[in-house]
Backbone bond lengths (Angstrom), bond angles and torsions (degrees), N, CA, C in turn:
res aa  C-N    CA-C-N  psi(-1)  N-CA   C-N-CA  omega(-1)  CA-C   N-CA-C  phi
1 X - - - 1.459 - - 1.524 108.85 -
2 X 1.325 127.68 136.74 1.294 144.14 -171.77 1.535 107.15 -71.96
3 X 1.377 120.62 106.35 1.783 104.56 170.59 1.940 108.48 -73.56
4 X 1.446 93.30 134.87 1.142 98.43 -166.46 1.847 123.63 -108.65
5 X 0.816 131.69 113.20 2.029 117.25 -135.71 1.434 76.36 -134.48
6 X 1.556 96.12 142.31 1.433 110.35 175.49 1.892 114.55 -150.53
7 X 1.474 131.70 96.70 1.112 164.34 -147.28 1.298 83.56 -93.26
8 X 1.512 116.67 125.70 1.415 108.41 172.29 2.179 93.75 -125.57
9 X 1.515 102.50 105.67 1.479 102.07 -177.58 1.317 121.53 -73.63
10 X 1.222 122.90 -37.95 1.346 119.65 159.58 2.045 104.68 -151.52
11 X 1.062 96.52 177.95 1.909 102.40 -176.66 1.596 97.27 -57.56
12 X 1.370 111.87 -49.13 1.432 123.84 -173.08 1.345 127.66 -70.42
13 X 1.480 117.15 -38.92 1.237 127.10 -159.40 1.986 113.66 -96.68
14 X 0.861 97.21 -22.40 1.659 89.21 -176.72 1.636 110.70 162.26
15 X 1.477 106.23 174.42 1.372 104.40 -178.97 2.384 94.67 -156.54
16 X 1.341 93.94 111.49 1.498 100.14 177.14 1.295 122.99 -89.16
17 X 1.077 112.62 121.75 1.812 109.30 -170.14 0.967 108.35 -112.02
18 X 1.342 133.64 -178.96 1.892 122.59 157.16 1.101 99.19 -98.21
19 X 1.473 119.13 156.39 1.650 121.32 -176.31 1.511 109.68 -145.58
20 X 1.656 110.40 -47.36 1.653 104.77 -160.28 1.899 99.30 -90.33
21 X 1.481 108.93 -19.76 1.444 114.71 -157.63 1.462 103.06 103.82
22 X 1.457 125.04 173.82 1.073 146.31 171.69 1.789 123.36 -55.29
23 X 1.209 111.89 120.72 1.266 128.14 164.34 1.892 137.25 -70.51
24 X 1.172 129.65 133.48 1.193 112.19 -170.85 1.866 105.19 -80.50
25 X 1.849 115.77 153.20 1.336 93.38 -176.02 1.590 108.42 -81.02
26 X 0.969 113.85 38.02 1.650 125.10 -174.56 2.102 89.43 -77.93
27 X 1.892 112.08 145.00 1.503 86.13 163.63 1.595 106.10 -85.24
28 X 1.792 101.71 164.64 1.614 116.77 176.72 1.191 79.82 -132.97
29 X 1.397 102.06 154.28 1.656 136.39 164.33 1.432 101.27 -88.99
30 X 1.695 105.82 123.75 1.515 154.01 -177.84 1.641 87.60 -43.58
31 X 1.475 124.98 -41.37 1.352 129.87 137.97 1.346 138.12 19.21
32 X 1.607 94.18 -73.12 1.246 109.39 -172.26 1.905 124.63 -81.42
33 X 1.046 103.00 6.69 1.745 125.57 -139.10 1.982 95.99 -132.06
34 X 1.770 108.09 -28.83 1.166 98.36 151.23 1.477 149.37 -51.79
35 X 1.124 123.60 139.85 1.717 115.97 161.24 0.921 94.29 -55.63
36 X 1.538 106.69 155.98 1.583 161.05 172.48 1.773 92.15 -46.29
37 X 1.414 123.84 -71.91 1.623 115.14 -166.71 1.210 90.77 -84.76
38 X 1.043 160.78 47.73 1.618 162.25 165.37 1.561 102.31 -117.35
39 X 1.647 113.78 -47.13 1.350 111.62 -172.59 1.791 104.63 -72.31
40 X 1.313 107.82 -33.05 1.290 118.95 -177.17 1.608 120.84 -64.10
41 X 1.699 110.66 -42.61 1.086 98.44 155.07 1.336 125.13 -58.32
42 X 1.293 122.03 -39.20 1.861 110.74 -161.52 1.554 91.41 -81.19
43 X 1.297 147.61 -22.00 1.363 135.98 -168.18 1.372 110.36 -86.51
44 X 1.707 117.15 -1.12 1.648 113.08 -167.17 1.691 89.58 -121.69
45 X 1.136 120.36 117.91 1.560 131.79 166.49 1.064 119.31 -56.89
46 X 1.702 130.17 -12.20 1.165 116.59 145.95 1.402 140.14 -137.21
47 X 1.463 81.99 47.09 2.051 101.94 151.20 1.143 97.28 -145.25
48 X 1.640 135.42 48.60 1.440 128.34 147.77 0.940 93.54 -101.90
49 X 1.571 107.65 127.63 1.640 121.81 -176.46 1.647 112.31 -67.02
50 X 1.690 114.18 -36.84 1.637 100.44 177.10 1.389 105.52 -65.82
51 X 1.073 151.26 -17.61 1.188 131.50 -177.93 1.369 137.97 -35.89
52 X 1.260 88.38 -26.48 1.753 124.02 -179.76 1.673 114.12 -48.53
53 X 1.408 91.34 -56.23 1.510 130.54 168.22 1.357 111.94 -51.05
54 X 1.503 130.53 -72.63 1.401 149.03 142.20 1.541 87.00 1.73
55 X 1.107 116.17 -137.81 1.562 142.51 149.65 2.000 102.08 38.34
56 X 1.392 100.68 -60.08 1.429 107.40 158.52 1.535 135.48 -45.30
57 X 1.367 90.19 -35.42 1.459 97.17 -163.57 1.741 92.26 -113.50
58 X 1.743 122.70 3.02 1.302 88.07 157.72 1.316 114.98 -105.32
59 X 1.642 120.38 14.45 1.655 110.71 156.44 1.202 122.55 -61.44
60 X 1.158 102.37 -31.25 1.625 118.12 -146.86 1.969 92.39 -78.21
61 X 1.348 107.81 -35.83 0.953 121.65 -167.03 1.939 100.85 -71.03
62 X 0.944 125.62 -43.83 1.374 130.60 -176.06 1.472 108.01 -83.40
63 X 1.821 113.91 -22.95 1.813 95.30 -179.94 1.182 113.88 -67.04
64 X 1.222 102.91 151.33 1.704 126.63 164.29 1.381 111.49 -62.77
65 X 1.341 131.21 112.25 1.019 150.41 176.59 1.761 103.51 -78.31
66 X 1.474 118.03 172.13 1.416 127.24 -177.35 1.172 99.85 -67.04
67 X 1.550 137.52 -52.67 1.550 128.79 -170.02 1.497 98.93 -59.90
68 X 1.461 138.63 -2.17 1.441 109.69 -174.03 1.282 114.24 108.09
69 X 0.839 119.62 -32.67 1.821 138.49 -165.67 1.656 115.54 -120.51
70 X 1.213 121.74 148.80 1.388 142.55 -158.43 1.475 91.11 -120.73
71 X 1.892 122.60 173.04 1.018 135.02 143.06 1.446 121.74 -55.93
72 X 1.570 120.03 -35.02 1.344 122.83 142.33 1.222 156.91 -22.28
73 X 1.410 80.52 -31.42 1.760 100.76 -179.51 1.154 124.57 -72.97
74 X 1.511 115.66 -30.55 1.587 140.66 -157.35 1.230 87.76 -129.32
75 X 1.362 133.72 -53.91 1.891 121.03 -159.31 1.902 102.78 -81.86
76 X 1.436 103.00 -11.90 1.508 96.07 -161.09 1.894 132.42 91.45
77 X 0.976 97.81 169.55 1.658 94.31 -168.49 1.461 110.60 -70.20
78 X 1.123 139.81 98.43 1.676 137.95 -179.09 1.730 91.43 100.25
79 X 1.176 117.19 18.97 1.763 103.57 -171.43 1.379 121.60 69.10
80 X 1.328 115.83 2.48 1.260 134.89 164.11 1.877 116.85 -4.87
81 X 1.340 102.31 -37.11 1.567 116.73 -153.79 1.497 100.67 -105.93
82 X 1.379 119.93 -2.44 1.434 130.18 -152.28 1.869 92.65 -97.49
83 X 1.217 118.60 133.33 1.021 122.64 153.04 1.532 148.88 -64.47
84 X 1.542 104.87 88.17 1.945 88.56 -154.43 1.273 105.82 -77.71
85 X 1.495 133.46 -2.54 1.644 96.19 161.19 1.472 116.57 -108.66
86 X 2.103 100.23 30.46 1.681 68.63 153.09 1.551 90.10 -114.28
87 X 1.313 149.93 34.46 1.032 143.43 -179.34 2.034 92.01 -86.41
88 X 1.169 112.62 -43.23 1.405 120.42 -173.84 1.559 105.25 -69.58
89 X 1.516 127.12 0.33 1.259 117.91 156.16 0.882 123.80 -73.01
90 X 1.276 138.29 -36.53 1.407 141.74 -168.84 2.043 133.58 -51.05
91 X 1.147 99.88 142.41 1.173 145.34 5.06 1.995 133.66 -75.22
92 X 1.053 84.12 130.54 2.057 80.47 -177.79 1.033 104.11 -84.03
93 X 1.998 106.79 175.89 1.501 113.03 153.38 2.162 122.36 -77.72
94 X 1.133 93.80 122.60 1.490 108.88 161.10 1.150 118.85 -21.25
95 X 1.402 150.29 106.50 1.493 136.04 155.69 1.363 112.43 -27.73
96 X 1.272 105.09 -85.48 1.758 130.64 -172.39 1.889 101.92 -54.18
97 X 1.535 132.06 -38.80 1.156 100.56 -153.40 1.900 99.02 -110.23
98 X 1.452 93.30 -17.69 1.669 118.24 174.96 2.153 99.07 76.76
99 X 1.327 103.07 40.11 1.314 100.94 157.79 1.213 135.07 -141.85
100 X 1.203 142.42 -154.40 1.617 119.52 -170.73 1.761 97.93 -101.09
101 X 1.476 108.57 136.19 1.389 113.52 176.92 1.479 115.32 -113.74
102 X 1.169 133.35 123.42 2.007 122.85 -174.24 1.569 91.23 -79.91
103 X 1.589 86.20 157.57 1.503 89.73 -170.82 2.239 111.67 -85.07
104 X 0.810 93.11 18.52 1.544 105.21 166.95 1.313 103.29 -84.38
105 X 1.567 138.84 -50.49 1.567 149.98 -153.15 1.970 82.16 -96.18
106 X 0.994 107.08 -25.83 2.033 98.85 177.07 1.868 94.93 -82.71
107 X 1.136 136.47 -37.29 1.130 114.62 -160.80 1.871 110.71 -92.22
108 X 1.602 96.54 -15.37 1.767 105.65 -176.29 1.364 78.96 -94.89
109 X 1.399 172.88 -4.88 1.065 167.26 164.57 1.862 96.97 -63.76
110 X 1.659 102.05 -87.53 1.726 94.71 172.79 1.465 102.03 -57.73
111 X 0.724 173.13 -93.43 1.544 158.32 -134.04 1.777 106.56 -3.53
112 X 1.483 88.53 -78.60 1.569 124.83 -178.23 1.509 103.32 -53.51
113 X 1.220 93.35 -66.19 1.752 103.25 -151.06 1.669 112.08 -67.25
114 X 1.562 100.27 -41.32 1.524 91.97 178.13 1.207 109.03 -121.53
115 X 1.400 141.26 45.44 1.394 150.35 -178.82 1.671 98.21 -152.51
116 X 1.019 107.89 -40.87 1.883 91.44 160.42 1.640 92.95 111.11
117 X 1.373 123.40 2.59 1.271 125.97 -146.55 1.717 108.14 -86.59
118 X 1.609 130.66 174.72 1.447 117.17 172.32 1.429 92.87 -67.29
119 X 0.898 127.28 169.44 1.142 117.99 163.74 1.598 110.71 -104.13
120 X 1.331 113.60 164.76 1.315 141.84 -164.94 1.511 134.68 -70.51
121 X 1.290 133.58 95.30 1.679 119.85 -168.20 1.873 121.93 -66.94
122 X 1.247 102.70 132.06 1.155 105.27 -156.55 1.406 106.05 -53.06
123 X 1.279 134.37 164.33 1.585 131.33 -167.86 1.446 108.63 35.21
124 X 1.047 106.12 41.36 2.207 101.13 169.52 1.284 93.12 -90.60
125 X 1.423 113.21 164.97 1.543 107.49 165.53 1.209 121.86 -72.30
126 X 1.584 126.33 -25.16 1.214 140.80 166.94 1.920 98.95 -42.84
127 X 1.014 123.87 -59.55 1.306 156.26 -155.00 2.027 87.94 -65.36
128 X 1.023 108.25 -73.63 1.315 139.41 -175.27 1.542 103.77 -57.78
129 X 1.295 129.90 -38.17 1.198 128.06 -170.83 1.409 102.65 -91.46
130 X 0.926 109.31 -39.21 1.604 93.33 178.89 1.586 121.74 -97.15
131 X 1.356 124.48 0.59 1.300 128.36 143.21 1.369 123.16 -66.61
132 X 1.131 122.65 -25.53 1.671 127.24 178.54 1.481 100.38 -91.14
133 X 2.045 129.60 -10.71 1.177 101.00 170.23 1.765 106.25 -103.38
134 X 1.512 120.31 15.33 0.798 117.41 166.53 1.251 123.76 -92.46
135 X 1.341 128.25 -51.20 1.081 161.07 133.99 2.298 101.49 4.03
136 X 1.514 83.33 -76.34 1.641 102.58 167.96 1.578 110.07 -25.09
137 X 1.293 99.44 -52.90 1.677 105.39 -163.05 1.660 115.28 -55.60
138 X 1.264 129.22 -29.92 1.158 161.74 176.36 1.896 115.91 -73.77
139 X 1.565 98.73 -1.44 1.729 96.90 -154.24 1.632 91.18 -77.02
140 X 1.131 135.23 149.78 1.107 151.56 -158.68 1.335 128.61 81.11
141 X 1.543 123.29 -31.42 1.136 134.13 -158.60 1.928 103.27 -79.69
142 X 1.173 139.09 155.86 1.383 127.28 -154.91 1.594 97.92 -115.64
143 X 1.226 86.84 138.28 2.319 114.24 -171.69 1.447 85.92 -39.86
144 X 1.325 117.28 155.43 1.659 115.87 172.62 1.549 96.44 -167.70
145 X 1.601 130.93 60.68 1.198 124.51 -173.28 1.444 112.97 -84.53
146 X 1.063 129.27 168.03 1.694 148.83 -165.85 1.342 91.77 -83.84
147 X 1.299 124.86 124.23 1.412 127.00 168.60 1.474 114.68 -134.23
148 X 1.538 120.96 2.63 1.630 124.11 -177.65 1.467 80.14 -147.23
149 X 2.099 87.62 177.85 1.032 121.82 -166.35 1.641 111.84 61.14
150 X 1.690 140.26 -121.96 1.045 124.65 -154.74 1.890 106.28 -102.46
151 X 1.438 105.19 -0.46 1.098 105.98 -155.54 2.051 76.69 -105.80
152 X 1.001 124.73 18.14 1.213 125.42 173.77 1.443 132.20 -67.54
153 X 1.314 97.16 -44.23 2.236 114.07 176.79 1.701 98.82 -67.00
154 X 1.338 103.81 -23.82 1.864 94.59 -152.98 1.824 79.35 -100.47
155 X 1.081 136.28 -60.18 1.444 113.72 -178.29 1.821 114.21 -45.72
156 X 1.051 141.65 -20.75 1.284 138.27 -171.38 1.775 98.07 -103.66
157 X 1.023 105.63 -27.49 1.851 114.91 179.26 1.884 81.61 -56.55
158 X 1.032 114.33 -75.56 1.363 147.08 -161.68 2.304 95.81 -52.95
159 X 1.093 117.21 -57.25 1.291 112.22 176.66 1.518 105.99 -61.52
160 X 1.364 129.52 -45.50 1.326 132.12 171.79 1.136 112.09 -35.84
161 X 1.351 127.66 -64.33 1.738 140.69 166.90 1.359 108.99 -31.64
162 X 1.127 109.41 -74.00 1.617 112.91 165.52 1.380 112.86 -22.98
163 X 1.405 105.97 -70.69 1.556 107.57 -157.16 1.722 104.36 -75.06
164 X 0.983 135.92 0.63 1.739 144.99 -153.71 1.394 96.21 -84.86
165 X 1.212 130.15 95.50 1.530 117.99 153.64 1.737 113.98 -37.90
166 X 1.115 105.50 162.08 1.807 132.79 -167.76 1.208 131.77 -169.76
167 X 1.537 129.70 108.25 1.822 98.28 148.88 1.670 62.79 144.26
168 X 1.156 96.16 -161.66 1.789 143.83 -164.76 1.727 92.26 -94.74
169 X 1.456 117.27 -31.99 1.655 108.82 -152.53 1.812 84.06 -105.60
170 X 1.238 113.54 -37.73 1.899 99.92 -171.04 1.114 108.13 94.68
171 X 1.957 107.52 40.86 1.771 101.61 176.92 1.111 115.33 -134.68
172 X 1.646 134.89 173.89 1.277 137.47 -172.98 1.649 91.63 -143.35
173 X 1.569 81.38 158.27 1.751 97.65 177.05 1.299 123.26 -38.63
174 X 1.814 108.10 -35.53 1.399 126.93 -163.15 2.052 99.82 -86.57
175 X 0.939 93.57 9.23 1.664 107.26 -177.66 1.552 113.64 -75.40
176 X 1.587 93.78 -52.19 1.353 102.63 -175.78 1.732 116.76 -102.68
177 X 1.182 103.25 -13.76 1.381 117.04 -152.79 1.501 105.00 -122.11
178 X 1.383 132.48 -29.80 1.460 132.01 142.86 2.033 117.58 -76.96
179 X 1.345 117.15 -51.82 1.472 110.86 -155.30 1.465 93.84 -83.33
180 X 1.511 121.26 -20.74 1.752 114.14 -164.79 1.043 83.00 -113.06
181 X 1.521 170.93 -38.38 1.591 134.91 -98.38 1.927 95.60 -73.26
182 X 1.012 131.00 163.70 1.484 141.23 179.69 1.230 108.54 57.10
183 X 1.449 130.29 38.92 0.844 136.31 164.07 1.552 110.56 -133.32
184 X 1.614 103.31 163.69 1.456 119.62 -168.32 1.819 117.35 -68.81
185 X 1.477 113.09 127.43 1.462 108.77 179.97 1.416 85.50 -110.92
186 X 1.211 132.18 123.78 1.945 117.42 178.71 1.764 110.44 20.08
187 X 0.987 127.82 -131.79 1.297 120.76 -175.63 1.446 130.81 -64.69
188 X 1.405 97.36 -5.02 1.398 105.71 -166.57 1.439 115.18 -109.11
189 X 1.555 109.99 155.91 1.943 83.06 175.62 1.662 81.71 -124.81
190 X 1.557 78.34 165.12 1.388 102.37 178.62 1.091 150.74 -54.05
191 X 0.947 157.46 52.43 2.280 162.51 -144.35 1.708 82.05 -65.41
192 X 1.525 75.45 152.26 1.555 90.03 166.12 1.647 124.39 -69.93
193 X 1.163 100.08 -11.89 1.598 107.50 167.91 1.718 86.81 114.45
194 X 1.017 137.43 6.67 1.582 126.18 -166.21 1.802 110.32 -65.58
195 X 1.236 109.15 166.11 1.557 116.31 -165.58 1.240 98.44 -133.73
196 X 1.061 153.60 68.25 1.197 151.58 -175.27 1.333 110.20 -151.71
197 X 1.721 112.71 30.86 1.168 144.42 147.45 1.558 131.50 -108.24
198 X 1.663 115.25 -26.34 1.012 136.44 -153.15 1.865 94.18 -87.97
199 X 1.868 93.72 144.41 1.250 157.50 -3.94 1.942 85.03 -59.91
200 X 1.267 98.29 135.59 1.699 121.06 153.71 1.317 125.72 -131.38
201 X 1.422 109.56 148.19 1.218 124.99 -155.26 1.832 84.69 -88.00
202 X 1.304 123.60 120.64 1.441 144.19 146.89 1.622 130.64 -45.83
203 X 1.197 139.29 62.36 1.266 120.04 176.56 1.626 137.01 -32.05
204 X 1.580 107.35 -33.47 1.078 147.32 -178.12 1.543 99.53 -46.41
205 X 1.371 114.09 -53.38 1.561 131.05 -128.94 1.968 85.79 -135.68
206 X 1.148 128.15 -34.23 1.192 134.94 -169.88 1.606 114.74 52.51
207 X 1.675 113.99 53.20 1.325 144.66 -174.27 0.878 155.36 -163.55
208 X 1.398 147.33 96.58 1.309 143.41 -161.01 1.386 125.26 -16.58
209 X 1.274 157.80 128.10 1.414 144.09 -134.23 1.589 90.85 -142.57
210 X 0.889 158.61 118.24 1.698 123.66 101.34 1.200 172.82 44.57
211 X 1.016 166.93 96.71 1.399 119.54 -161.27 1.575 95.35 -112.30
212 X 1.269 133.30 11.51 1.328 129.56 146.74 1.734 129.17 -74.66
213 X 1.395 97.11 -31.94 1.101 123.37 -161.86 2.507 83.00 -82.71
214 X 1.237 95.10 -43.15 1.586 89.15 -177.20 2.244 102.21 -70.75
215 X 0.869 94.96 -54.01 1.506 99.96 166.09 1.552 121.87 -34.83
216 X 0.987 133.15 -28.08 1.474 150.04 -177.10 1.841 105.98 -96.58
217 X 1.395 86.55 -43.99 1.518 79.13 169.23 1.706 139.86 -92.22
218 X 1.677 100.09 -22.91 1.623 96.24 143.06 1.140 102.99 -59.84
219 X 1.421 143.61 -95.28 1.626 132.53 -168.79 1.485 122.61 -2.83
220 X 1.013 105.46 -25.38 1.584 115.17 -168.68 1.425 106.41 -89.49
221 X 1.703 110.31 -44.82 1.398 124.52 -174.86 1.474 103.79 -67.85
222 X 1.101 116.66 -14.04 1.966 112.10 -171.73 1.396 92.01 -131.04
223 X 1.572 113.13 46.38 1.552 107.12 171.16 1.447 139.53 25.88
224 X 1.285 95.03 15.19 1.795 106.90 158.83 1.388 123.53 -51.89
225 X 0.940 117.50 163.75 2.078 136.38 153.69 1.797 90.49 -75.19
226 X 1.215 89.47 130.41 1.661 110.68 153.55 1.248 124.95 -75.42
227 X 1.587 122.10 136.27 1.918 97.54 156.91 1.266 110.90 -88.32
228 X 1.473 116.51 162.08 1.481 127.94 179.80 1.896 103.29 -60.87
229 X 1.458 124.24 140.22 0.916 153.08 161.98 1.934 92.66 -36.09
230 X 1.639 92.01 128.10 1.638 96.49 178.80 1.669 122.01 73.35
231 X 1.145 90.43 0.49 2.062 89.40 -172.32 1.546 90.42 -74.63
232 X 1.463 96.08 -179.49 1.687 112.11 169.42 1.607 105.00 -64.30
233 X 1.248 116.45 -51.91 1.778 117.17 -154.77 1.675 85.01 -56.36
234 X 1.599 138.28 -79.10 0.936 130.49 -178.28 1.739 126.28 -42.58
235 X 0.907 128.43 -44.41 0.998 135.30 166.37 2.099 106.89 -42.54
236 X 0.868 86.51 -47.18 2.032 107.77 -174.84 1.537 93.55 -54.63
237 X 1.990 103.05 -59.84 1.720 99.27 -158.07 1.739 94.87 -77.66
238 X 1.372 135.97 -27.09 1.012 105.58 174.54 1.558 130.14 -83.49
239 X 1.072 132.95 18.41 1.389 158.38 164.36 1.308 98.88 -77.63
240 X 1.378 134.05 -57.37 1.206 133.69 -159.72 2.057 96.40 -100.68
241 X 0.888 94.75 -27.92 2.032 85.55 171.17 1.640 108.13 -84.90
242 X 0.938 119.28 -17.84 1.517 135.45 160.23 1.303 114.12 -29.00
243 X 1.602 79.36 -100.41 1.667 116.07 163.10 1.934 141.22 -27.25
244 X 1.872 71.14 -29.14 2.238 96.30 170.04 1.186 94.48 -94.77
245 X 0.857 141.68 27.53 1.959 147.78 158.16 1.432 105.25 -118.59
246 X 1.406 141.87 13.26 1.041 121.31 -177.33 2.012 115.82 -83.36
247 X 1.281 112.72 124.29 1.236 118.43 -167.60 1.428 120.20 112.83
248 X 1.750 103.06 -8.35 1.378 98.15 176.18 1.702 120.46 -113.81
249 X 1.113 125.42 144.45 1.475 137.49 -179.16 1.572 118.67 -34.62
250 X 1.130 110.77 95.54 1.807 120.25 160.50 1.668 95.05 -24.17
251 X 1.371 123.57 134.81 1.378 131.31 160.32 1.844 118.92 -134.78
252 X 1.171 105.76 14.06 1.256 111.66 -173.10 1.519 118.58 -72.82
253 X 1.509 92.12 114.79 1.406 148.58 69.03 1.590 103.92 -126.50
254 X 1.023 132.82 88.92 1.389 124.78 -174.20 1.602 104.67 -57.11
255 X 1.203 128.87 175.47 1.539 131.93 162.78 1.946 118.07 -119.30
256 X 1.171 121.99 84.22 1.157 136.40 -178.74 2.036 120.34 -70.45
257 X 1.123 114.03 162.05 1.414 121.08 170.67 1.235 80.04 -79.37
């Protein structure tokens, strides 16, 4: 017989049940936890709805910017020249600033800097589209983020965040996403929170997502303060939500509830 536990967080906010049984603490891709025509959309390139997005971001990727020069110019034709497993590190350490950068803040970085371009607001779709077609290029290749040596203080800076209760409700990432994962949030069950889908296309939202842009919005659900898009604190937790994907399959544009 199934023990059956039910957490009631507030009247408003939700009700967690157990539903699938127990999970291994191994990570799984949010992936695995889909319906059957859900997986089918995100596995067919043309009825995965981010694709759309994709496609966006590989114009964007070939225009000629004011300096003269494209992402093309330097990455090659289709990014050809781009390394996808170190694209699956990310976020890395910085040469120049020696801290961890997501690879969204690397691509609005060249945007500007070596294409001459305005540059880009962080989570714009502009922003978003062409990180998910960079990002894309890499899809199969397995998460492999920096977790020792110097990139060591900022992954545990970054698990701290995680683990930090917040808000009105008294919760942390590790709330829903360590003590429940495979378990029921109202209709939904739980993923471990992994990103090794992200930018993903949202059904929910019917939009390319983020994974800052998803971060803000749990925050929201446990009546927290957000940090601003691109700060360090975010930058930190996605380093460290990264990093809890290491070993699992790039799927970007994943297709999410």
């Amino acid at each position: 017989m199934k023990l059956k536990t039910t957490i009631i967080l507030s009247a408003g906010f939700a009700t967690l049940c157990a539903g699938a049984g127990a999970f291994s603490a191994e990570p799984f891709s949010g992936y695995t936890l889909l319906r059957q025509e859900t997986r089918a959309m995100q596995d067919d390139d043309f009825s995965n709805p981010g694709m759309e997005a994709v496609a966006k971001g590989a114009a964007m990727f070939t225009a000629i910017g004011k300096s003269g020069k494209s992402c093309s110019t330097c990455h090659g034709e289709d990014g050809k020249q781009l390394d996808a497993k170190h694209l699956a590190r990310y976020p890395v350490l910085d040469a120049r600033t020696k801290r961890p950068i997501t690879l969204q803040q690397r691509v609005i970085n060249e945007w500007a800097e070596q294409n001459g371009n305005a540059p880009l607001k962080y989570e714009s779709d502009e922003a978003l589209a062409l990180e998910a077609y960079v990002r894309g290029l890499a899809r199969g290749q397995t998460v492999n983020v920096q977790t020792d040596g110097a990139m060591a203080p900022f992954y545990e800076a970054g698990k701290k965040l995680y683990e930090t209760r917040a808000g009105q409700l008294n919760m942390a990432c590790s709330s829903c996403h360590d003590d429940f994962a495979g378990q029921k949030l109202r209709a939904q069950v739980l993923s471990q929170g992994q990103t090794n889908g992200f930018p993903l296309y949202r059904l929910a939202t019917g939009k390319l997502t983020g994974s800052q842009t998803r971060f803000n919005q749990c925050y929201d659900a446990f009546r927290a303060n957000p940090y601003p898009f691109g700060s360090e604190e975010y930058t930190l937790l996605e380093l460290y939500a990264n990093a809890r994907g290491n070993g699992l399959k790039i799927e970007t544009p994943a297709v999410r509830f």
